[in-house]
Structure formats: C-alpha cells, structure tokens
C-alpha positions as a printed Julia matrix, in Angstrom:
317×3 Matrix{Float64}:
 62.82  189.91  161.16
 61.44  187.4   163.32
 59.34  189.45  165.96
 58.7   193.96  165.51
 58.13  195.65  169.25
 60.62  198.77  168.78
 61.61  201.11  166.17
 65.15  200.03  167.67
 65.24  196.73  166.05
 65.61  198.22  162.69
 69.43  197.97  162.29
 69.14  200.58  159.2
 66.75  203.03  159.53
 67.5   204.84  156.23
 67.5   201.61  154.54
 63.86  201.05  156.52
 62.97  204.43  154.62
 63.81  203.27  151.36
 61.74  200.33  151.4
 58.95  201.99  152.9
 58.74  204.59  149.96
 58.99  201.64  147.81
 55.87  200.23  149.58
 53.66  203.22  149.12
 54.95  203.55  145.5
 54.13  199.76  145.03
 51.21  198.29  147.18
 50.79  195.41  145.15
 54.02  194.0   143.9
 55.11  191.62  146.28
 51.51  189.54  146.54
 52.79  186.43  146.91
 54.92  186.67  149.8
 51.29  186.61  151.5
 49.53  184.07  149.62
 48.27  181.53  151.33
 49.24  183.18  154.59
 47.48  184.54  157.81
 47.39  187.23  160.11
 45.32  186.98  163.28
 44.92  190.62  164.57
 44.43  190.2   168.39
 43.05  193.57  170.46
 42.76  194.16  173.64
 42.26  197.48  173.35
 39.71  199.89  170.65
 41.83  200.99  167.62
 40.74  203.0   164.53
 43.63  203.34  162.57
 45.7   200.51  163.55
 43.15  198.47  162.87
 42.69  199.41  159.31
 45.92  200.23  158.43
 47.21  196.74  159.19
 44.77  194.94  157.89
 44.4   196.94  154.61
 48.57  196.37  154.83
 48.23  192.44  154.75
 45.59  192.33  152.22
 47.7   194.59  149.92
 50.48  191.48  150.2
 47.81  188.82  149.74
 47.29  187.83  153.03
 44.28  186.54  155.04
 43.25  188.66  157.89
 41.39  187.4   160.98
 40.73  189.96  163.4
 39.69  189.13  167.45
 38.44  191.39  169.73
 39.28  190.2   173.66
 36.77  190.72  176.0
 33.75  191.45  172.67
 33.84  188.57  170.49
 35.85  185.85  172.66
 36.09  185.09  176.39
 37.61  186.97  178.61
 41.22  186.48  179.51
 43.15  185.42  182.38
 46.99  186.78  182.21
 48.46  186.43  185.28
 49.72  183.18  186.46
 48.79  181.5   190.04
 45.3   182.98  190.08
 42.65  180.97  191.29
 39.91  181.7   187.86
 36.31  181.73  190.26
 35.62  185.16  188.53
 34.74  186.39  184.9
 37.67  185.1   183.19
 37.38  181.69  182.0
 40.28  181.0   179.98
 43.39  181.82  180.09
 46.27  183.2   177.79
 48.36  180.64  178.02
 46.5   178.0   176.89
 44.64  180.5   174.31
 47.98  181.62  172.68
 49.08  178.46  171.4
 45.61  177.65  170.35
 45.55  181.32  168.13
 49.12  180.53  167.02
 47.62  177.39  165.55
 45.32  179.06  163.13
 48.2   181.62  161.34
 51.24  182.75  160.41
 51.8   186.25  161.94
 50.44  187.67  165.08
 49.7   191.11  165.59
 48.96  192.02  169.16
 47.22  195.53  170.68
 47.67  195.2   174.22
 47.48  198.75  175.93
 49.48  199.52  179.48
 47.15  199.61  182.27
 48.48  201.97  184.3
 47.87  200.68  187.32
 51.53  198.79  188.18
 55.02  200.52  186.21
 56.74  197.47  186.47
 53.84  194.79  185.12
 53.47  197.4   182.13
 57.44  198.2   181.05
 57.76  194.37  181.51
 55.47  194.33  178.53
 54.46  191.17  179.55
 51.58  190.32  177.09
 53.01  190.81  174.24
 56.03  189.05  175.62
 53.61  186.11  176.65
 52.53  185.99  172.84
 56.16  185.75  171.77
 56.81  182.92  174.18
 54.02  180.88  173.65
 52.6   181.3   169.92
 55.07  179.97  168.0
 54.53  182.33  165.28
 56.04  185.89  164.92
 54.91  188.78  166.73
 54.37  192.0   166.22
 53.12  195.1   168.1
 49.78  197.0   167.05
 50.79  199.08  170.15
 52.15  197.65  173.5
 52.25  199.33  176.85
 55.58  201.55  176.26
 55.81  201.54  172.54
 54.05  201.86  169.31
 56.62  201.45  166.59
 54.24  200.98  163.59
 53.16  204.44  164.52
 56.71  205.55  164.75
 57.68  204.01  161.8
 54.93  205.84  159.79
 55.74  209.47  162.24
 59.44  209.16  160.58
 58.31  208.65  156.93
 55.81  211.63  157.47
 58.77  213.43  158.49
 60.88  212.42  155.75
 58.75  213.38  153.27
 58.03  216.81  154.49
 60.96  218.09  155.8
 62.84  220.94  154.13
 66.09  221.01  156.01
 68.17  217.59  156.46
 68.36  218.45  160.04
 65.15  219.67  160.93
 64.48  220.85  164.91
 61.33  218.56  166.25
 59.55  219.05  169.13
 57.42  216.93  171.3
 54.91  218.66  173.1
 52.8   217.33  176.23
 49.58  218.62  175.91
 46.3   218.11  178.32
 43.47  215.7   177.83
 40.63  214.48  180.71
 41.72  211.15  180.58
 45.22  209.5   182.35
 46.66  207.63  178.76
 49.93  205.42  178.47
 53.13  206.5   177.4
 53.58  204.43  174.61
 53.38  207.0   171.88
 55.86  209.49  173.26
 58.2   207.01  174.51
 58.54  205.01  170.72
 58.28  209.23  169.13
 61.18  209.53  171.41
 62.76  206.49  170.7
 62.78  206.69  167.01
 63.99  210.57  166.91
 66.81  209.59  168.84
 67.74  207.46  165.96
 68.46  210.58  163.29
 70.59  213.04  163.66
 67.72  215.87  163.52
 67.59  218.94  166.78
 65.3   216.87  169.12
 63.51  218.58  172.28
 60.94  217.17  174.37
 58.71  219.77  176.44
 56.03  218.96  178.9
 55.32  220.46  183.03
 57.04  219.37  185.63
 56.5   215.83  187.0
 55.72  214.09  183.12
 59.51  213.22  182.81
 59.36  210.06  180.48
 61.58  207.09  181.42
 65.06  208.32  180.57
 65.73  204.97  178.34
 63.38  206.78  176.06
 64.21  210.34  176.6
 67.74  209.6   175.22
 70.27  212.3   174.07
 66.35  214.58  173.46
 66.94  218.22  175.32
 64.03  218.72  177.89
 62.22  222.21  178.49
 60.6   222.93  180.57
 58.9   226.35  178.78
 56.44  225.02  175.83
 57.43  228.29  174.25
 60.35  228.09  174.03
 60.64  224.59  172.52
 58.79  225.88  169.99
 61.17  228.46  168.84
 62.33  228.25  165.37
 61.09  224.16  165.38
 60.27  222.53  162.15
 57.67  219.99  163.5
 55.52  220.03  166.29
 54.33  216.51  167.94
 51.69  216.88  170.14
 51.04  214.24  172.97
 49.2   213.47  176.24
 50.65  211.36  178.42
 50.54  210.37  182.2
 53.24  210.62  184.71
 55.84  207.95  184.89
 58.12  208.36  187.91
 57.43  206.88  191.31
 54.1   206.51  193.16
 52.62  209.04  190.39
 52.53  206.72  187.95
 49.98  206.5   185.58
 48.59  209.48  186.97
 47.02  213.21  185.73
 49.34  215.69  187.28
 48.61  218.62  185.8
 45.22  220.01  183.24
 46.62  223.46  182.44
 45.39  224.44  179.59
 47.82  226.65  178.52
 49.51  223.42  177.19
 47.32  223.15  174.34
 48.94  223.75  170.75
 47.41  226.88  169.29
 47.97  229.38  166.72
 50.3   231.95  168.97
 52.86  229.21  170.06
 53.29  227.78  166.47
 53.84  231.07  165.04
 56.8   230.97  167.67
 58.44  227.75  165.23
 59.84  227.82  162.1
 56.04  227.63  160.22
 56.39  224.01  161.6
 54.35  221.25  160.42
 51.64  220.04  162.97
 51.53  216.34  163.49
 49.45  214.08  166.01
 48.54  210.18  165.88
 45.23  210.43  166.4
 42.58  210.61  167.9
 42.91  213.52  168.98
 40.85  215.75  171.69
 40.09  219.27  169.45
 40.52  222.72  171.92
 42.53  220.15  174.57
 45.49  219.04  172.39
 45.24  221.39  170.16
 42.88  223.89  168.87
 40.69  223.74  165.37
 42.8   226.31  163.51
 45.92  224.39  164.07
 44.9   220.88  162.73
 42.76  222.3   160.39
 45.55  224.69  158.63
 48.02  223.67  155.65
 50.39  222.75  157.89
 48.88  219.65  159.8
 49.66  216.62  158.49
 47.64  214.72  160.76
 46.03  212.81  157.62
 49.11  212.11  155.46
 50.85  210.54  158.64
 47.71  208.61  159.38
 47.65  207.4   155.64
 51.33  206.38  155.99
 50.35  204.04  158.82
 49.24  201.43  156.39
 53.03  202.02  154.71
 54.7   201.17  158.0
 52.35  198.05  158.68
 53.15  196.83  155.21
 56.8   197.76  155.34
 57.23  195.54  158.49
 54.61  192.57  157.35
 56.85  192.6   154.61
 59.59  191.63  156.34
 58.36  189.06  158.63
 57.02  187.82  155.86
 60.2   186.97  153.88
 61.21  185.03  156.69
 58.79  182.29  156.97
C-alpha cells in the first residue's frame, strides 16, 4: 500500500479484519518495520483522537513521530495556485511539501473540507497536493469527504460486537449548532457498502449524501422507522451536500436526536458515534452512557486501524 485515502482501497476487507485483530492482540511484534523510520503528522485541523491514536500507532511499530500544527506552530499556508501572497500567508504548500517530505518516511495529513466550494473539497485537493509533491506515502488523518482510519476502526467495532452475521445498521443524521463536513458519513457509508450487512441511512429531507457514497444503502426518510429492529445505531451530523445548499444547516429539529424511546424501537442496538460528540443534540446522556454505547471501545480501536494501515505502508518502503 503505497498511499490510504478510502476504506475502498482495501482489496480484502475480511482479510483487513484479520490483521487488524492481530494488531490489537499484538501491539508490539512487528517493531522493526518502524525502526529508524518517521512519521510527520501534518494538521490542519484540531483532532483529539486522531491525533493520539496515530501517533500512539507508530510508536507501538517503533517509529518516530513528528507532529505539525498549520497555522499554530508553522506559517501559514498558501494552497491555491496563481495567488498573488501580499496577505498572511507566507509560504506556500508547494514548496513546503517537498521540504516536509524531506524530513520522513510517511505522511499523515488532517486536512478538513471547508465547506465553502463542493467541487474544491470532493477534489480533495490537499491531500492530493501532498501525494503529488512529497515523495513519500500518504495517508489520510481525515480529508474533506472521507475518514477511513475512522471507518476502518467503525468496522472492527462492529465486528467484534455483532451477534448476527448480517446485522441491520443504521446511520442516523442527528442535529448539532455547527455546519460540519461530510466526511464521516460518507467513508461510514462507504465502508458498509462493502459487507453484506442490512444498511439504511436516515436523515430530513435536503441532507442526501453524494450518491457515490450512498451506494446500494436504503434511505428513510422516518428516523423511526430506520430504527426498527436495527442492530447498530451510527449517529452523525452532517451538512447538506446538493446544489447551492452546500455546506449548509438545513434543518435543527430536535426531534433528530438519538434518545432512549427511538432505540427501544431497534433490536437493543448498540450505540456508536466517533466522537466528539454534542450530549442532548446528538444524542442524549442515557443513551451514550448505557451498556450499549460503545463509543469508547470504537474510539480505542482507532489506534488498531492507524496501526493496521502504518503497518502496511510500512512493509513497502
């Protein structure tokens, strides 16, 4: 594996699996694919868990972590071509890429989307600027319209908990004050659509996701009825995606939040969430607190997915 930006690039997901439950059986046994080796952790956006996931990930295979903030501990950067830079920017990426690519191995990038144009953020061009420029591999810490290390670790979660082989999952829109990207749902989405488990995606009218990601998923429009009989419940926020709305809040009812009378409509489903997550918006304290949120195992798995993927980059260099 030369570069990781979608759950779609693993050709065997089951064989993915595997190796991943090998990883969290065996944190330390394959050291020296890392030794002597680098990761430079580049983000452009905050992170919590990605931040400490990866880099705990890397130092479990005997890497060397660097980790640079943009924009906190490093000038700001230019990344669009042709601009004349008289402002607060005073270098640019693609001179800075090559120099970062100079001082590793691997790149990990966390470059969020910024809602603003649909077609500058699916073009994913960042990340793709890092791929063309660094001469290292690349991969995502979350990109504008996917986070597969999250997805990665969502699908182990899954895998370990499930109690049917073809469990019915459900992702659920839910509100929250702020307009956020689509990444998350999209790669949820994405990877789902790679198993053979009951798949339904529920959310009001007007937060259809792009239909690349929405797949072969059913879409309801009724939360309630999604959540009949499911086996896991995903909550998400996300902001519209078609047209001139994009990137937009469309709707705050808060009847969308995930509370204890719609999940005892599902199949005493699971609760699961990336975090962090808005409590009484998302969903309320009763459901994340009960046994059946696993909003801390599938956080802890996120350093299994980092290392399952760092892994394999790392075999190739």
């Amino acid at each position: 594996m030369k570069h990781f930006t979608s759950i779609k690039q693993l050709e065997d997901l089951g064989a993915t699996l595997e190796a991943a439950k090998y990883v969290k059986e065996n944190p330390f046994a394959d050291q020296e694919l890392g030794k002597n080796k680098t990761l430079l952790m580049i983000f452009f956006n905050s992170s919590l868990r990605t931040r400490l996931s990866t880099q705990k990930a890397a130092l479990n295979l005997g890497m060397n972590v660097i980790v640079l903030d943009v924009n906190q501990g490093a000038w700001k950067l230019e990344t669009e071509r042709g601009v004349i830079m008289d402002g607060d920017k005073p270098e640019h990426l693609l001179e800075a890429i090559p120099v970062m690519g100079s001082y590793c191995d691997v790149i990990g990038v966390r470059a969020f989307a910024g809602l603003q144009d649909r077609d500058y953020d699916y073009s994913e061009t960042i990340i793709n600027q890092f791929i063309k420029y660094s001469g290292k591999p690349v991969f995502s810490m979350e990109a504008a319209t996917r986070h597969p290390l999250q997805t990665l670790a969502d699908l182990l979660t899954i895998e370990e908990h499930k109690k049917t082989a073809k469990p019915k999952v459900v992702l659920t829109w839910a509100p929250h004050p702020k307009a956020l990207p689509q990444a998350v749902p999209n790669s949820f989405a994405e990877g789902i659509n790679m198993t053979d488990y009951e798949f339904v995606i529920t959310h009001p009218h007007g937060y259809e996701l792009d239909p690349e990601f929405v797949g072969n998923a059913k879409v309801e429009y009724d939360q309630r009825k999604a959540f009949e009989g499911a086996d896991f419940i995903y909550a998400k926020n996300w902001s519209a995606y078609a047209g001139e709305n994009y990137g937009k809040i469309l709707c705050d009812d808060r009847d969308w939040t995930v509370d204890e009378e719609k999940m005892a409509l599902t199949n005493n489903a699971f609760f699961m969430h990336c975090l962090p997550v808005r409590r009484n918006m998302i969903v309320t304290d009763g459901v994340i607190e009960s046994p059946q949120s696993l909003v801390i195992p599938e956080a802890a798995n996120r350093v299994v997915s980092a290392q399952t993927i760092l892994k394999e980059i790392l075999r190739e260099l």
